[in-house]
C-alpha positions as CSV (number, residue, x, y, z in Angstrom):
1,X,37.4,25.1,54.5
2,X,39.3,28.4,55.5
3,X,42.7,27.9,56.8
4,X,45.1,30.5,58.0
5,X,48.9,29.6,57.6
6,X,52.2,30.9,59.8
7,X,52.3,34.6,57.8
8,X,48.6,34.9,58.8
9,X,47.6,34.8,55.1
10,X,43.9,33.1,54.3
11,X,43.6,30.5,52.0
12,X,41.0,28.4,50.9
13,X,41.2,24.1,51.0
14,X,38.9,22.1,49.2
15,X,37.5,18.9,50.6
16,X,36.1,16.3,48.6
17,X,34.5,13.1,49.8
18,X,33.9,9.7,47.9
19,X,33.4,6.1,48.1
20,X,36.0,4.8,46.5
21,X,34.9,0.7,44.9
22,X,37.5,-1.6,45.3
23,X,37.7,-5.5,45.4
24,X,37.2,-5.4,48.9
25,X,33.9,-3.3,49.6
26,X,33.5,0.7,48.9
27,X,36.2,2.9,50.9
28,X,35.3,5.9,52.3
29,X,37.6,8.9,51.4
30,X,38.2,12.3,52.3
31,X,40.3,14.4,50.0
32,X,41.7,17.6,51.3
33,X,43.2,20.1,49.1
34,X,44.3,19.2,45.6
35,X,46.9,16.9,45.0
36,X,49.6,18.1,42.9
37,X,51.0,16.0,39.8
38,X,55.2,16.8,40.9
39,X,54.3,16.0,44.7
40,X,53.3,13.3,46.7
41,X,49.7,13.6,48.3
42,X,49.7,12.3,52.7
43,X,47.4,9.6,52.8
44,X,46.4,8.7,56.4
45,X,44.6,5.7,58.1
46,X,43.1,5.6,61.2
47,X,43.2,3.4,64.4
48,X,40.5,0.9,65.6
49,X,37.8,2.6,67.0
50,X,38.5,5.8,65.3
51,X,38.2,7.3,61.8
52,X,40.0,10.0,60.1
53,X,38.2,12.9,62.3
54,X,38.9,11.7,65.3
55,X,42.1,10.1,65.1
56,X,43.7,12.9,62.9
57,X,41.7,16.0,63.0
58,X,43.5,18.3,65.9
59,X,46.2,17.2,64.3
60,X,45.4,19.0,60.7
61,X,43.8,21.7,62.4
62,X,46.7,23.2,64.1
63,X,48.1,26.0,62.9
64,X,51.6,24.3,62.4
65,X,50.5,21.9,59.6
66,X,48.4,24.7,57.9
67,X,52.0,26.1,55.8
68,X,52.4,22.0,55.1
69,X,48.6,21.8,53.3
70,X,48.9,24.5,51.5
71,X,51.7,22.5,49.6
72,X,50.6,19.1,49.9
73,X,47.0,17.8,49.4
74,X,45.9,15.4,52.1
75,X,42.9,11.8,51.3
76,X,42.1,10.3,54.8
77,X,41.2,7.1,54.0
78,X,38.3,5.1,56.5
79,X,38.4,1.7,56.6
80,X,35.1,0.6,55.4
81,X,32.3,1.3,57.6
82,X,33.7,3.4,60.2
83,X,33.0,6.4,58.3
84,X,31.0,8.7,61.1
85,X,27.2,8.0,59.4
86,X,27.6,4.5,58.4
87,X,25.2,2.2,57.8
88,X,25.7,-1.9,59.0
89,X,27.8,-3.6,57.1
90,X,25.8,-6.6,55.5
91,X,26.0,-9.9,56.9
92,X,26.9,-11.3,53.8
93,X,30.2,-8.8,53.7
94,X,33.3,-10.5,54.7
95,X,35.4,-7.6,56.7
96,X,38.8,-7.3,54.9
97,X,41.8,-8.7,56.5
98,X,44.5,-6.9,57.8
99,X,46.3,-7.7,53.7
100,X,43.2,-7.1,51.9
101,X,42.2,-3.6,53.4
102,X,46.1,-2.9,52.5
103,X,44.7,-4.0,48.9
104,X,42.3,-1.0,48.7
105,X,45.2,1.4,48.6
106,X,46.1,1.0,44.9
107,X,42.7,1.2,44.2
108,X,42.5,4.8,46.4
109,X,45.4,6.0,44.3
110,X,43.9,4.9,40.7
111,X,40.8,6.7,41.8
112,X,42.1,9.9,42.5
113,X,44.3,9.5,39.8
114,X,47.8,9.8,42.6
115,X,51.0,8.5,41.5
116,X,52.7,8.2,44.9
117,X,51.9,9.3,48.8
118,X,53.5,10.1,52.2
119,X,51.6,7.5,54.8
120,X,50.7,8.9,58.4
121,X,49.0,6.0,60.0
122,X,48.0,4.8,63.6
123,X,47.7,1.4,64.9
124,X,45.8,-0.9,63.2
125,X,46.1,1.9,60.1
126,X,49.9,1.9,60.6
127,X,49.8,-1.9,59.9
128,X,47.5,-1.5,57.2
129,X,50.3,1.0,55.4
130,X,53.0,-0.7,56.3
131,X,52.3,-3.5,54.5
132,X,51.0,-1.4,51.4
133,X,54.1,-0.2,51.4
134,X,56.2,-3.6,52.0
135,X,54.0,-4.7,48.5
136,X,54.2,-1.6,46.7
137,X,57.0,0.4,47.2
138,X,57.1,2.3,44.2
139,X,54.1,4.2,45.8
140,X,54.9,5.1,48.9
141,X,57.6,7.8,49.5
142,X,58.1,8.1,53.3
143,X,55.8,6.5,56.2
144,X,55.0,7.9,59.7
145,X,53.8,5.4,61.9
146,X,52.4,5.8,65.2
147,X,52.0,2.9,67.2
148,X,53.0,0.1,65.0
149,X,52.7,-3.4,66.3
150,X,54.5,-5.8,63.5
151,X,54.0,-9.0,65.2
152,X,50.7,-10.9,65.1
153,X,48.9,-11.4,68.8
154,X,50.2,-14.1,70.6
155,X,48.1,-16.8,71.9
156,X,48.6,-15.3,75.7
157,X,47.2,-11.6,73.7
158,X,44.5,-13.9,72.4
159,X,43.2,-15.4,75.3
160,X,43.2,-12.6,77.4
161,X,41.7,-10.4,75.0
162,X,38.9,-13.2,74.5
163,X,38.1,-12.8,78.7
164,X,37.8,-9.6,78.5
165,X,35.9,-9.7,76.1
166,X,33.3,-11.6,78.0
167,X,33.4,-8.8,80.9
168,X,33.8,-5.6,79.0
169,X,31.9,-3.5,76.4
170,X,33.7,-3.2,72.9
171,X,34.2,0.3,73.9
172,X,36.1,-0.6,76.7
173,X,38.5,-2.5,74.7
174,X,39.2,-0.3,72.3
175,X,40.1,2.7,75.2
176,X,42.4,0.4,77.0
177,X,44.1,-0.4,73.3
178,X,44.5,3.4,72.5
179,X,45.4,4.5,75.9
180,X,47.4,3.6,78.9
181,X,46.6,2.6,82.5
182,X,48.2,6.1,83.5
183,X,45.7,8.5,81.1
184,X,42.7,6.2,81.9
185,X,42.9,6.8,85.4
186,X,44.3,10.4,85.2
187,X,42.8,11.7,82.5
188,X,39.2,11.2,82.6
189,X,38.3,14.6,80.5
190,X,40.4,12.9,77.4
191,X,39.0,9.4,77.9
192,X,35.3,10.5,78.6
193,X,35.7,12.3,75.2
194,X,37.0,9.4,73.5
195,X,34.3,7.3,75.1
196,X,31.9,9.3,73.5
197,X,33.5,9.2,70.0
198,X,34.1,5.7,69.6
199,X,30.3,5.3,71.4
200,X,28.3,7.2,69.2
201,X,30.5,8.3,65.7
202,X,31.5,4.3,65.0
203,X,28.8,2.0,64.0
204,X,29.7,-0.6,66.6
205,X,28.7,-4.2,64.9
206,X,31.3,-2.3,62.2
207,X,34.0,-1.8,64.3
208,X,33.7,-5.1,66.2
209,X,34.4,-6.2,62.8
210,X,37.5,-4.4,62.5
211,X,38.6,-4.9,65.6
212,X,38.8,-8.9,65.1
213,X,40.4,-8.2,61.7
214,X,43.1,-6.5,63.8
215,X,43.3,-9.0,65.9
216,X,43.8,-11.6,63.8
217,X,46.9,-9.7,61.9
218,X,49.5,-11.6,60.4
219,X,53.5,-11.2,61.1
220,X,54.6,-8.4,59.0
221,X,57.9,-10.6,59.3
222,X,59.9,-7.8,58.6
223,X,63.9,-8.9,59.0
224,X,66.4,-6.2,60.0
225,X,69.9,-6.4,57.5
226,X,72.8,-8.0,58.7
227,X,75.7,-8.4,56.9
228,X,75.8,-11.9,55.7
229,X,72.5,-12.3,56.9
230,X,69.4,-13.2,54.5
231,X,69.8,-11.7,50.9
232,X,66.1,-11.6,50.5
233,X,65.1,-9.9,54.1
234,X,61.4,-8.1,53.5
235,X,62.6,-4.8,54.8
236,X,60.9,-1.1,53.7
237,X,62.1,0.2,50.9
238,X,61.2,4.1,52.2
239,X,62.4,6.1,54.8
240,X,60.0,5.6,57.8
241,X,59.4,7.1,60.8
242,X,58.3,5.4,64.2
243,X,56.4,6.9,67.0
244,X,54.9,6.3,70.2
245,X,54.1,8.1,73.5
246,X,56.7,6.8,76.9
247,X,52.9,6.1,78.4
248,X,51.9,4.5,75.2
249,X,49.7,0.9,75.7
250,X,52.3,-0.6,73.2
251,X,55.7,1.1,73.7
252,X,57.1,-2.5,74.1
253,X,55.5,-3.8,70.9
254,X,56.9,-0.2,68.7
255,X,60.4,-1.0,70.5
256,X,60.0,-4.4,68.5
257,X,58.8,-3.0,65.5
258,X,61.9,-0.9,65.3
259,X,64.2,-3.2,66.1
260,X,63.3,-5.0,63.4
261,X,63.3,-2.1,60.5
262,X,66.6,-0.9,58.4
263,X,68.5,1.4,61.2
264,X,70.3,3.4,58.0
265,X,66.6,4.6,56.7
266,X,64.5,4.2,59.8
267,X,63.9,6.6,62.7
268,X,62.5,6.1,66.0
269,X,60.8,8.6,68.3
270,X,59.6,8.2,71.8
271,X,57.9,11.0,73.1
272,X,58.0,12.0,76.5
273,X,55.2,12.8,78.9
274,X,52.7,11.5,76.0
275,X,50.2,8.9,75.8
276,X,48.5,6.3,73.3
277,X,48.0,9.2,70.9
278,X,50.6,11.7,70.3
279,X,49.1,13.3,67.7
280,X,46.6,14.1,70.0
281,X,48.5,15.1,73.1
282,X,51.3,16.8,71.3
283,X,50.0,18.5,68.3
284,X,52.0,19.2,65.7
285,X,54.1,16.0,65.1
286,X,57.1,16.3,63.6
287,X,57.0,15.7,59.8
């Protein structure tokens, strides 16, 4: 892959793919550039009903992150079987929970021989890292995190979700869980797109199985420090940065999810005029 960074100079970026084993089934990963033994490598995770193209490829394309790749090699990371080509997941494989496909990461890391990484993550993937990160903090050096929900659904969430379920196509869920009310009605170019991604590049009895892994998340129970509060509060040991779109599906839920983070190493960012994926509709991030 030829890139062109901010001084209009050419250089060339390797990408490797593999199918990384680990305890929980094989990983599909993409590695992009060459990670460098004295810097951390950006690993990213993807969304339900996405994978790392769609979820994260504008982003890396734009000219603005080229300068940042030339310095920093970049493994996307698939949860298993939403790789774009994927073949059904056997009906004797378990899908991982929300903890064990945080599992795989070490395993990622061993594999490509990485000692720590910078985590860019969205939704479901942003739960996935964070708690990777809450087990293993000696790995992780700094989080981005778009969309995080910490809490688990609520029985209300559940219930609703299982009507709709009954009345809508799987890829109607997973539009009205990346996007608001506002962009599906407005923005029928971006969600017709989308649509079509999640239609035809995701295996679908695969994602339905992700999708109820995602659903069935666990509390993160993540305590914010108080003084004279509780001495062992499970709090991120990195600096981490929290984002959503003001149009944004689950603004209330990444309001939460902030409010319950360290203020003195946490940062939160609500973009304006965005919707359920900023990296999307305002490329590139800050980082």
């Amino acid at each position: 892959m030829v890139l062109e960074d901010s001084e209009c100079s050419v250089f060339e970026l390797d990408i490797t793919e593999d199918d990384v084993e680990t305890a929980f089934g094989l990983v599909h990963c993409t590695m992009m550039g060459v990670p460098k033994g004295n810097r951390p490598t950006i690993l990213t995770f993807h969304d339900i009903g996405l994978n790392h193209k769609s979820c994260f490829e504008s982003l890396f394309n734009h000219k603005d992150m080229h300068e940042i790749m030339q310095h920093f090699a970049v493994c996307h990371v698939d949860a298993p079987g939403q790789q774009e080509g994927a073949s059904t997941l056997s009906t004797e494989y378990t899908y991982p929970s929300m903890d064990q496909l945080s599992e795989t990461l070490p395993m990622v890391l061993q594999h490509f021989s990485l000692k720590s990484v910078i985590g860019m993550a969205v939704g479901a993937g942003a739960n996935i890292l964070t708690r990777f990160a809450l087990k293993h903090p000696d790995m992780v050096e700094g989080l981005v995190l778009i969309n995080l929900s910490a809490h688990a659904e609520g029985f209300l969430e559940r219930a609703a979700q299982k009507i709709t379920s009954w009345t809508h196509a799987l890829p109607d869920t997973v539009i009205s869980h990346l996007f608001g009310k506002e962009e599906i009605q407005n923005n029928h170019e971006l969600i017709s797109t989308f649509r079509h991604l999640i239609t035809n590049n995701i295996n679908q009895s695969n994602l339905q199985q992700f999708v109820k892994s995602y659903k069935s998340r666990r509390n993160l129970e993540i305590e914010r420090p108080v003084q004279g509060g509780n001495l062992n509060a499970r709090m991120l040991q990195c600096p981490a940065l929290l984002i959503v779109g003001d149009n944004s599906p689950v603004v209330d839920a990444v309001v939460d999810s902030n409010s319950r983070m360290n203020p003195t190493t946490t940062t939160f960012l609500k973009m304006a005029d965005c919707g359920g994926l900023p990296q999307v509709d305002q490329c590139p991030l800050p980082v």
